[in-house]
Each structure stands twice: as structure tokens, then as C-alpha cells.
Legacy VTK file of the C-alpha trace (Angstrom):
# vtk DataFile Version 3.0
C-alpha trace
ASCII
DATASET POLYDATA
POINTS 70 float
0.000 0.000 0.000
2.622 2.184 1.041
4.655 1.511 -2.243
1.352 2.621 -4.137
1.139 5.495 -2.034
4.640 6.296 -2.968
4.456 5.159 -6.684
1.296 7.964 -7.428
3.306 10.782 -5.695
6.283 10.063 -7.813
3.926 9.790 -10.940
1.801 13.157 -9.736
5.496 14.879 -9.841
6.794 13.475 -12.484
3.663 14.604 -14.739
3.770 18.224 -13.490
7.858 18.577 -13.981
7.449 16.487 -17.544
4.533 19.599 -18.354
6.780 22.480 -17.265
9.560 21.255 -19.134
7.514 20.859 -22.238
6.512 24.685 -21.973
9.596 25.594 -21.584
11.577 23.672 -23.422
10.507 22.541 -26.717
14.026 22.794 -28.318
14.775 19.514 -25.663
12.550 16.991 -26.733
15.400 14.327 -26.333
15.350 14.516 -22.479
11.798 14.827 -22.466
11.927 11.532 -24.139
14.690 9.671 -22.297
12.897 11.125 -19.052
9.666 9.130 -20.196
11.297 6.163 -20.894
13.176 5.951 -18.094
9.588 6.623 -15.912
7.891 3.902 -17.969
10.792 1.047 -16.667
10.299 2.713 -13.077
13.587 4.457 -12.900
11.509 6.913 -11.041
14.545 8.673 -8.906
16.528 8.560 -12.941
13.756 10.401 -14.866
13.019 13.284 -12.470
16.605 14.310 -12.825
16.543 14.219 -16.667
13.623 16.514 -15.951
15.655 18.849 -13.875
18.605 19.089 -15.796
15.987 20.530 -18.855
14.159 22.568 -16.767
17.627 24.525 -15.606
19.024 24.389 -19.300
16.309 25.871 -20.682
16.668 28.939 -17.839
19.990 29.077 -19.220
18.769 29.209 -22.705
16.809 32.006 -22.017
19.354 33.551 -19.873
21.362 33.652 -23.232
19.110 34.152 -25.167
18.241 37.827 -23.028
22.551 38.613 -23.092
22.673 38.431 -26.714
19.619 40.459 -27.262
21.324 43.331 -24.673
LINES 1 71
70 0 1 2 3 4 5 6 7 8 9 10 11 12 13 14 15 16 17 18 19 20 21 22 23 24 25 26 27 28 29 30 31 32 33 34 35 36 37 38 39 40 41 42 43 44 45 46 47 48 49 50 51 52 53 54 55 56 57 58 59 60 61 62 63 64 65 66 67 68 69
């Protein structure tokens, strides 16, 4: 029950990141991807990092993307 429990949060988190990343990212479809795949063989802990790491390159992207207008 408890691993259930545990299994929906992860799910419930990993959705919401996977949506924000989408938004923000569309240029990084790959890790979107490989994130999915790696949720889908319940390398939960695995595909919420890949989520991560394109969430904070795509502030960087637009970070860049705001010096090079300047």
C-alpha cells in the first residue's frame, strides 16, 4: 500500500515537472523523451533528474538568449 502510495506521488510529480519542461523547453525533446522512458521502466529517482537538468538548461537558454539580445 505504502509503495502505491509512494508510486502515485512520484507519478503526480513526475507529470507536473514532464509539463513544465515541455513549456519551456521545446528545443529539448530528447530529455523529455529519455525522461519518459526511463519513468515507464520505473527508474523513477533517474527520470526526475533528466527533468531537472531541462528545466535549468532551458533557464539558461533564455538567460542567453536575453545577453545576446542586450
Amino acid at each position: 500500500m505504502i509503495d502505491h502510495i509512494f508510486y502515485s506521488g512520484l507519478q503526480a510529480k513526475w507529470s507536473m515537472k514532464q509539463i513544465k519542461a515541455e513549456k519551456k523547453s521545446k528545443m529539448n525533446t530528447k530529455a523529455i523523451k529519455e525522461s519518459s522512458e526511463e519513468f515507464k521502466t520505473n527508474n523513477w529517482f533517474s527520470a526526475l533528474m533528466a527533468l531537472d537538468d531541462t528545466e535549468i538548461m532551458a533557464k539558461e537558454l533564455e538567460v542567453a538568449v536575453k545577453e545576446s539580445a542586450e
